[in-house]
C-alpha positions in Angstrom: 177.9 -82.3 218.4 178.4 -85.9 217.8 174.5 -86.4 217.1 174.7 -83.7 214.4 178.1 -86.2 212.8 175.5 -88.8 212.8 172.5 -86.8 211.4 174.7 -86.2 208.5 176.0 -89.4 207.9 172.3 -90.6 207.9 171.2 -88.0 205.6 173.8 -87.4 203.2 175.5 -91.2 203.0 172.6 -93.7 202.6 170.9 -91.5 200.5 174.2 -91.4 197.5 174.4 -95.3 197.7 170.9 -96.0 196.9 170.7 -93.7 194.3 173.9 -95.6 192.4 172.0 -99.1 193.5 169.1 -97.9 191.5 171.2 -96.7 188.3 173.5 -100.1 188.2 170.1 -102.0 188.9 168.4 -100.2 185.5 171.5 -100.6 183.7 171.6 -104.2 184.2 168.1 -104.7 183.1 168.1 -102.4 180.2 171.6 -104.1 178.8 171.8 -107.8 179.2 175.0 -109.6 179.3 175.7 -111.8 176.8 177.7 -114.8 176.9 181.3 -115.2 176.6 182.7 -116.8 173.9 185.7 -118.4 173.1 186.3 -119.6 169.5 189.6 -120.5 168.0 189.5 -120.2 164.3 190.2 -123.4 163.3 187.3 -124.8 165.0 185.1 -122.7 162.7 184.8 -124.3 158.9 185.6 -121.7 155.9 183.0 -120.8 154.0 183.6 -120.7 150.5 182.1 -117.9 148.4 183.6 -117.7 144.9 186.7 -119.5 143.9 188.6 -116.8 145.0 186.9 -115.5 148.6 186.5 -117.2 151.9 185.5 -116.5 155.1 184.9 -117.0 159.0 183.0 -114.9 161.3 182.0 -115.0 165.0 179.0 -112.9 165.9 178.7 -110.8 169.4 175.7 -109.5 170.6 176.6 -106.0 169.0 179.8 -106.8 167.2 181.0 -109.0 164.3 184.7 -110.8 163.5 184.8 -112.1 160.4 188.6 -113.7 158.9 188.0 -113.4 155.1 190.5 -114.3 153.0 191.1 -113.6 149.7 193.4 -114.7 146.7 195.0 -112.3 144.2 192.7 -110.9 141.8 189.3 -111.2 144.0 186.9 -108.4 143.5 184.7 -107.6 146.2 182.2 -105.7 144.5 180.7 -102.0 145.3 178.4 -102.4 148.2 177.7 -100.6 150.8 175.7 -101.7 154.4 174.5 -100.0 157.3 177.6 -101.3 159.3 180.5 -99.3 160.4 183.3 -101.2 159.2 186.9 -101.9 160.6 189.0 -104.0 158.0 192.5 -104.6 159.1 195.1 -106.8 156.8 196.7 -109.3 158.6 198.8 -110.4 155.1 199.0 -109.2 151.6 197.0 -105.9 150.3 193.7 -104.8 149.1 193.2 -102.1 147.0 189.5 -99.8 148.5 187.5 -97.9 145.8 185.7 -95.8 148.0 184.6 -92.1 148.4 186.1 -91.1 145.1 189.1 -92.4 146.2 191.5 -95.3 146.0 193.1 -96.3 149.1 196.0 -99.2 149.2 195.4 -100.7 152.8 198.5 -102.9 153.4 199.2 -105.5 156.0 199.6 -104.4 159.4 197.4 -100.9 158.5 193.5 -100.3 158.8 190.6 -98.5 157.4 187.4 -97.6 159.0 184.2 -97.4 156.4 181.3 -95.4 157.6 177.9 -96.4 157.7 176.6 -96.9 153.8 179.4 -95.3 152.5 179.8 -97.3 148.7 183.2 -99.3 148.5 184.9 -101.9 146.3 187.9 -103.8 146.9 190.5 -105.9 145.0 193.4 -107.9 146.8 196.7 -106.9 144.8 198.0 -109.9 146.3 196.8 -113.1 148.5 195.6 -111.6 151.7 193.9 -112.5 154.5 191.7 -109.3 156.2 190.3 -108.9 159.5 187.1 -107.1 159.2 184.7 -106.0 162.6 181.1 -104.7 161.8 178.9 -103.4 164.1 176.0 -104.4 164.3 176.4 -107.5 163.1 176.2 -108.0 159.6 172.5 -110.1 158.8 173.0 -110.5 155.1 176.0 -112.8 156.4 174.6 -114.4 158.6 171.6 -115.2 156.8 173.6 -115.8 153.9 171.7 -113.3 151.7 174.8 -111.8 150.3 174.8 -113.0 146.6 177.0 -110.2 145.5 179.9 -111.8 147.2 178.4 -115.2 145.7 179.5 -114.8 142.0 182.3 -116.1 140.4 185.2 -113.8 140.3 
């Protein structure tokens, strides 16, 4: 009896760990980690992109944070990206033209943009907006975005 115990154990419990070993080991090597970052705000200069708009961003591997602020009256033109798009408002309001629709998003609310969905915004008041794109948005980065460039 006790050799049979063992026969199992042998059989049945090395067997599940190497199989887990393997996955995690693939995993690792298929996804790399990328580096932690921490950034206050402050430490990262405002961009000025009209008169009226400014921003910051910090970039992940797979995510963006950008703080853009805008001043009352700023139009953000209709545009649309490949990014999914999380804008939150920290202060003040924009008003979204978007699927047919407009949407006041007020401070302390969010809205979540699809993939190329068309949008235009206009801040009813001074605001400052939280927005999160994933992936990371290249015309930003590469600063390729003249439509947010133009005096508004």
């Amino acid at each position: 009896m006790p050799k049979s115990k063992k026969q199992s154990k042998s059989v049945a419990g090395p067997s599940k760990p190497k199989a887990k070993n393997v996955e995690r080991a693939f995993v690792k090597k298929a996804v790399p980690k990328s580096a932690l970052q921490y950034i206050p705000w402050h430490t990262i200069p405002l961009e000025d992109l009209n008169p009226l708009l400014q921003r910051q961003f910090v970039v992940g591997q797979e995510i963006m944070l950008a703080r853009v602020l805008l001043k009352k009256g700023c139009i953000v033109p209709l545009h649309s990206h490949k990014n999914e798009q999380l804008t939150y408002i920290v202060e003040g309001a924009l008003k979204f033209y978007i699927d047919g629709k407009e949407i006041v998003v007020n401070a302390g609310e969010v809205l979540c943009i699809p993939s190329n969905m068309p949008h235009k915004a206009l801040a009813l008041e001074d605001t400052v907006d939280l927005d999160v794109f994933t992936p990371p948005r290249a015309d930003w980065i590469n600063k390729t975005d003249d439509y947010l460039r133009r005096e508004k």
